[in-house]
C-alpha positions in Angstrom: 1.9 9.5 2.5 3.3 7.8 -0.4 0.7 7.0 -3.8 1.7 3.8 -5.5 0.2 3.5 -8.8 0.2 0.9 -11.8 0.3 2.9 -14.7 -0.5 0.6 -18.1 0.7 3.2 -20.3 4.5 3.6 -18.4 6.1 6.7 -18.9 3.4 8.7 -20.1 0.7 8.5 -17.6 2.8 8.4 -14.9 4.0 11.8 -16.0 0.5 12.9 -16.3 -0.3 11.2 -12.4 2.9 12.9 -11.4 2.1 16.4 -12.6 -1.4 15.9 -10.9 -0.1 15.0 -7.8 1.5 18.5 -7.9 -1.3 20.5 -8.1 -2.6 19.2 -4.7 -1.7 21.5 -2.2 0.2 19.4 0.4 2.6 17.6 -1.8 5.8 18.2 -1.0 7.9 15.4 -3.4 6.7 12.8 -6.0 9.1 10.1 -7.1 9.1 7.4 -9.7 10.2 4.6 -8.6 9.1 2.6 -12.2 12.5 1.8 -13.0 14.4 1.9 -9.5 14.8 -1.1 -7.2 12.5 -1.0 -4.5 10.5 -3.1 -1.8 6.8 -2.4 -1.7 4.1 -3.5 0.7 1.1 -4.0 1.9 -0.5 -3.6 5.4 -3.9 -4.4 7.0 -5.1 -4.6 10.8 -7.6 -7.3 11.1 -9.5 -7.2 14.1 -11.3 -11.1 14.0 -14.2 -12.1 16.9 -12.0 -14.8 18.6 -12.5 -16.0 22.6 -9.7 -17.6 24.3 -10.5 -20.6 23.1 -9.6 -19.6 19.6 -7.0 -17.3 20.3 -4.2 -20.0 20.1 -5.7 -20.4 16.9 -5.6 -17.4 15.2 -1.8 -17.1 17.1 -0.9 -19.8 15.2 -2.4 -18.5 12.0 -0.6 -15.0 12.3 2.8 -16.9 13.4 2.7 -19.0 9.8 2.4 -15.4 7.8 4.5 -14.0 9.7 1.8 -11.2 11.2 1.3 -9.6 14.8 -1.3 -10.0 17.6 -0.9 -6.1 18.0 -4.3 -6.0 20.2 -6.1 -8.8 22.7 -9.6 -7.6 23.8 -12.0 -10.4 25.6 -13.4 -10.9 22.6 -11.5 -10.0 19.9 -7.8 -9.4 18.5 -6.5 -7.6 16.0 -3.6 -9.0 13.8 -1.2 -6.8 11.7 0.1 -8.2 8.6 2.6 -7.1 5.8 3.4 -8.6 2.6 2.2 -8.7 -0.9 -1.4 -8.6 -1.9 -1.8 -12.6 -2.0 0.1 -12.9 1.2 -3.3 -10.8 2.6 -5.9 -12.2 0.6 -4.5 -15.2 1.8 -4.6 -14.3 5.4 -8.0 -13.1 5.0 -9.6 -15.9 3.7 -7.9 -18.8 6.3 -9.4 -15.5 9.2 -13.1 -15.5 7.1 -14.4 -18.2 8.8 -13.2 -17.3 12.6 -14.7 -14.3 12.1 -13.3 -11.1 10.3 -15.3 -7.9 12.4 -13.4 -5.2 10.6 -10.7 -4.5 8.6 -8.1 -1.4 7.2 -5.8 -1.6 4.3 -3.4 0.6 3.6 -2.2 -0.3 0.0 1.0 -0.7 -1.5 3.8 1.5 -0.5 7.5 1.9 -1.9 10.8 2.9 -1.1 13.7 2.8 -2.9 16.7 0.0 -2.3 20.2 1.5 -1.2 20.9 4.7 -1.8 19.3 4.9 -4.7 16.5 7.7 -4.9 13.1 7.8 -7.0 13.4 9.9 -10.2 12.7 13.4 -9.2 10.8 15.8 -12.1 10.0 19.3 -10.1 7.2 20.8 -12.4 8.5 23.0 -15.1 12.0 21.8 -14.9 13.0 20.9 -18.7 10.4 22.2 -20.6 7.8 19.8 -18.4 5.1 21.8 -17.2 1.6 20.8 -15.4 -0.6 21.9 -17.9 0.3 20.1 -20.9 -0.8 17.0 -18.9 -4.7 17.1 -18.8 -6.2 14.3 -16.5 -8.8 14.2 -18.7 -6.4 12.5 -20.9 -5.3 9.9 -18.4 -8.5 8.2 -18.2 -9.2 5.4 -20.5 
């Protein structure tokens, strides 16, 4: 699973976030990515009410934001869309009005460009260690 966050502080409380992270029990890596290049994106499924004689409709709608028709029910589909944040909101509000039955987001997510890798801190290496970051301290 990867945890994108904006921190408003930089450096600092995303070293406070990162040692965190740690302390849950299935984390395996963190990486900043702050300072890397990288391509992050959004996904939602939206399953809309639609009968055939919308479903060109909606088609047409997911072809001009460049989504999927991943599902087709008889009375429904469910489009799958990537993208920044306004490309969904967007998306969502020209679906609204056909008629939006439910819908999952999954947040941003990040990867690196190239071969370039996420800054790696492992906990305790140089001097860094969990406790010193409280996340008491991270709240505003």
């Amino acid at each position: 699973m990867t945890i994108v966050v904006d921190c408003p502080n930089g450096d600092v409380d995303a070293h406070r976030i990162e040692a965190n992270l740690y302390k849950l029990v299935n984390v395996i890596d963190v990486q900043d990515v702050t300072h890397q290049p990288a391509v992050t994106r959004d996904l939602a499924l939206i399953k809309v009410k639609v009968g055939p004689e919308k479903r060109a409709e909606v088609n047409h709608l997911a072809g001009i934001f460049r989504a999927h028709i991943v599902d087709v029910a008889a009375d429904s589909v469910i489009v799958e869309i990537t993208g920044t944040e306004d490309k969904i909101e967007g998306m969502i509000e020209l679906l609204r009005p056909v008629g939006i039955v439910e819908m999952v987001r999954a947040g941003r997510v990040a990867m690196t460009r190239g071969a370039n890798a996420g800054v790696r801190r492992m906990p305790g290496v140089n001097g860094n260690k969990i406790e010193s970051y409280e996340m008491a301290q991270m709240t505003p």
